[in-house]
C-alpha positions as CSV (number, residue, x, y, z in Angstrom):
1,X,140.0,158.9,-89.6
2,X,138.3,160.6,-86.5
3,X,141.4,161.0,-85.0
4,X,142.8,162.9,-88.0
5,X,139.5,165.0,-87.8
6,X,140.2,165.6,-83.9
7,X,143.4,166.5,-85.3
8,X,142.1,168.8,-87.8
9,X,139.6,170.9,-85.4
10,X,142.1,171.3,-82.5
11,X,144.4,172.8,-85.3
12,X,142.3,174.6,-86.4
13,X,140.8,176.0,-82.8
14,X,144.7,177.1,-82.0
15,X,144.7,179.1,-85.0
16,X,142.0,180.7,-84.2
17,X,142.7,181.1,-80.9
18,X,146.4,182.8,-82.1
19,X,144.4,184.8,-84.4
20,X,146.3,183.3,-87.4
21,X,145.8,185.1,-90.9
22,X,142.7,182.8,-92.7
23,X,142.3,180.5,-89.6
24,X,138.5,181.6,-89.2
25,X,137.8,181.2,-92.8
26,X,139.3,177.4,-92.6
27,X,137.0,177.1,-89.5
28,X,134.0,178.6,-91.4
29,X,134.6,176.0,-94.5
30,X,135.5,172.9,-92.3
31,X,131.8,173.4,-90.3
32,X,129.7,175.5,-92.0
33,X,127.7,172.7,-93.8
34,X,127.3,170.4,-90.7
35,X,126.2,173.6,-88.8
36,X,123.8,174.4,-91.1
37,X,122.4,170.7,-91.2
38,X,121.8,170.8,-87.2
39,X,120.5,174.5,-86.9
40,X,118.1,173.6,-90.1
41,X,117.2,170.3,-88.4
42,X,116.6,171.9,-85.0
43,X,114.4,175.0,-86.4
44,X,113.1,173.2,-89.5
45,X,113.4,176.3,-92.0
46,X,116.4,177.2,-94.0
47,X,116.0,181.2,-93.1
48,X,116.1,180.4,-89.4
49,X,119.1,178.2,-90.1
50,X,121.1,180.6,-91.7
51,X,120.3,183.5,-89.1
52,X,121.0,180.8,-86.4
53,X,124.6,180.6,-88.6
54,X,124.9,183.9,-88.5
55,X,124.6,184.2,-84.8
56,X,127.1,181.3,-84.3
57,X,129.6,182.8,-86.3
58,X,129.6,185.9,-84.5
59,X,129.7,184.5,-81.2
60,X,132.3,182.0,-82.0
61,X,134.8,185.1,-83.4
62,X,134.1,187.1,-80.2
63,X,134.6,183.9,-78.2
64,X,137.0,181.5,-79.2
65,X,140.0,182.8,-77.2
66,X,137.8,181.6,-74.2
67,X,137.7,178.4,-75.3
68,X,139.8,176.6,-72.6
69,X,140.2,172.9,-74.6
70,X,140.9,173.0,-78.0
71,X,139.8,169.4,-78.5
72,X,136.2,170.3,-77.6
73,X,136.2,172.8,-80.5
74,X,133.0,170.8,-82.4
75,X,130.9,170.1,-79.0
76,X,131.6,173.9,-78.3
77,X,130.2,175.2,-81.7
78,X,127.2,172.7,-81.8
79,X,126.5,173.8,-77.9
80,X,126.6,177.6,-79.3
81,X,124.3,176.7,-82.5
82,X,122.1,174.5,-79.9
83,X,121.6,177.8,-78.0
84,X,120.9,180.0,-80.2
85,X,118.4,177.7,-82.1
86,X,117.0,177.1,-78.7
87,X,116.6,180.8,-77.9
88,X,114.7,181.2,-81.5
89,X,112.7,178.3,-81.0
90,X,111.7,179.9,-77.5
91,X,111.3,183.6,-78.9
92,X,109.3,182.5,-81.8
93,X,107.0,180.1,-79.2
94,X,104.2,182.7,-78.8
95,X,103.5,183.4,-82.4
96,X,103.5,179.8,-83.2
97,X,101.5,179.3,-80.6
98,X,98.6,181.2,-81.8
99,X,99.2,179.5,-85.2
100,X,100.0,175.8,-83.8
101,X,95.8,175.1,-83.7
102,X,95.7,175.7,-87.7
103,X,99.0,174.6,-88.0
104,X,98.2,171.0,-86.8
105,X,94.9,170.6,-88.3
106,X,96.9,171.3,-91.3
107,X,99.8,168.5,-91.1
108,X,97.3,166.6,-89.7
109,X,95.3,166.8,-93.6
110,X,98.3,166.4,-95.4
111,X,99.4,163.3,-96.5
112,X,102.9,162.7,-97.1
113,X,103.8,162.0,-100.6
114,X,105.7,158.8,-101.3
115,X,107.1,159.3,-104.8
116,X,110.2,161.2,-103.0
117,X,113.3,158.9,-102.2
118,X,113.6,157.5,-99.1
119,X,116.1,160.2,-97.6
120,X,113.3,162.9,-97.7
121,X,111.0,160.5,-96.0
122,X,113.3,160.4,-93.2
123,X,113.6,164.2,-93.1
124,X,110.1,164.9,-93.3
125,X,109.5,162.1,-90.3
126,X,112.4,163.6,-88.5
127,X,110.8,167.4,-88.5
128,X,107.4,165.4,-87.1
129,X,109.6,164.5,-83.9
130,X,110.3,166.6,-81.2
131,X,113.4,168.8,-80.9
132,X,114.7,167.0,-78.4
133,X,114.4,163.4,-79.9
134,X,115.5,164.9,-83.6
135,X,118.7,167.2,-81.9
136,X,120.4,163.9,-81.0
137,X,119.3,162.5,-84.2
138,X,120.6,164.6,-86.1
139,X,123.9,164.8,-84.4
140,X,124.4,160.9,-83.9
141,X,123.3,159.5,-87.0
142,X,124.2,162.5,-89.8
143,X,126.8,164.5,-87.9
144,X,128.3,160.7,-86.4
145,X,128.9,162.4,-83.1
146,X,129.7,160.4,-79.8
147,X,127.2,160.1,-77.2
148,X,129.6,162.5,-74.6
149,X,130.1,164.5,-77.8
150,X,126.4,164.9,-77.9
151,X,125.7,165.3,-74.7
152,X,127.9,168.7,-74.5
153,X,126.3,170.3,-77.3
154,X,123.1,169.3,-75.9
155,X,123.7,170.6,-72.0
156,X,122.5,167.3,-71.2
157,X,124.0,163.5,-69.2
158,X,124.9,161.0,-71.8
159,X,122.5,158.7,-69.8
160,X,119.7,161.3,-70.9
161,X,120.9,161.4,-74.8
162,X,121.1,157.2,-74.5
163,X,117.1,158.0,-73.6
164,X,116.5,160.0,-76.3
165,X,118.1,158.3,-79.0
166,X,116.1,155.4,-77.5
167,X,112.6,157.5,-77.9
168,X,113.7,159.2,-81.2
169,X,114.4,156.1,-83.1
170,X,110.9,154.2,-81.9
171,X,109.3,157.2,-82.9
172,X,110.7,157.5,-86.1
173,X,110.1,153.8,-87.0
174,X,106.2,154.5,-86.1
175,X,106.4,157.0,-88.4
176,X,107.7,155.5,-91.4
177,X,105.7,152.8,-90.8
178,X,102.8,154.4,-90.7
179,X,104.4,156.0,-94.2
180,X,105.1,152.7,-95.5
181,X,101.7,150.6,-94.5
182,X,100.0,153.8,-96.1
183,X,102.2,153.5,-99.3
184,X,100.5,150.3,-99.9
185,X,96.7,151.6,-99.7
């Protein structure tokens, strides 16, 4: 099956590449959702997401004749979504900066509510993580990316996303620990 979805991007990267009639639009249905997923996961709010989309899908029409290996079509678009989410995140840094102080003393009050399924547990421990620790998260566990996979979209060795993924998933079992042993209070 993942070869068949190898398959399917590298296709899918040559027609784009020969500027084949609809080729973009298969591209943009084929990824859109996954895209969306990461860039939500990475900025944690569904307007930033979709701006961050926006900017991907424009840089990806102006630049995938560049692309020199069609096979790395999905590291290349998550590496383009990485930076500009990255370059948000950074942008935005000063304002939230101001706000973090109130910010934290308010996440800090709020309890997390435990009548939600499990899944939005997990999503509301994984936006408590850093960006670093969820980014490979997100892309190992829900987009089912390999670790060199990962480690292109990320700029980073696949020794440092090993590390992460280490990090990420003890934090994320303190968390829902801490969710679970206060469930029972």
């Amino acid at each position: 099956m993942e070869s068949d979805n190898q398959a399917q991007y590298e296709w899918i990267a040559l027609r784009c590449q020969a500027n084949e009639p609809g080729a973009f639009e298969d591209l943009i249905a084929v990824m859109e959702r996954p895209l969306l997923y990461y860039a939500m996961a990475l900025t944690g709010s569904q307007d930033s997401a979709l701006d961050v989309l926006q900017d991907t899908w424009i840089r990806v029409f102006r630049g995938i004749r560049k692309l020199k290996d069609a096979c790395s079509l999905r590291p290349w678009l998550y590496s383009i979504v990485h930076g500009i989410a990255v370059d948000r995140i950074r942008r935005d840094a000063s304002r939230e900066q101001a706000e973090s102080a109130r910010l934290d003393d308010f996440e800090d009050a709020e309890a997390p509510s435990f009548a939600e399924e499990e899944a939005a547990a997990i999503h509301e421990a994984l936006n408590r993580i850093g960006l670093r620790h969820r980014e490979v998260l997100v892309l190992h566990f829900l987009e089912d990316m390999p670790l060199a996979e990962i480690a292109a979209a990320v700029g980073c060795s696949e020794g440092t996303v090993k590390s992460r993924l280490h990090y990420a998933k003890r934090a994320m079992k303190k968390i829902l620990k801490g969710a679970s042993s206060g469930k029972e209070k």
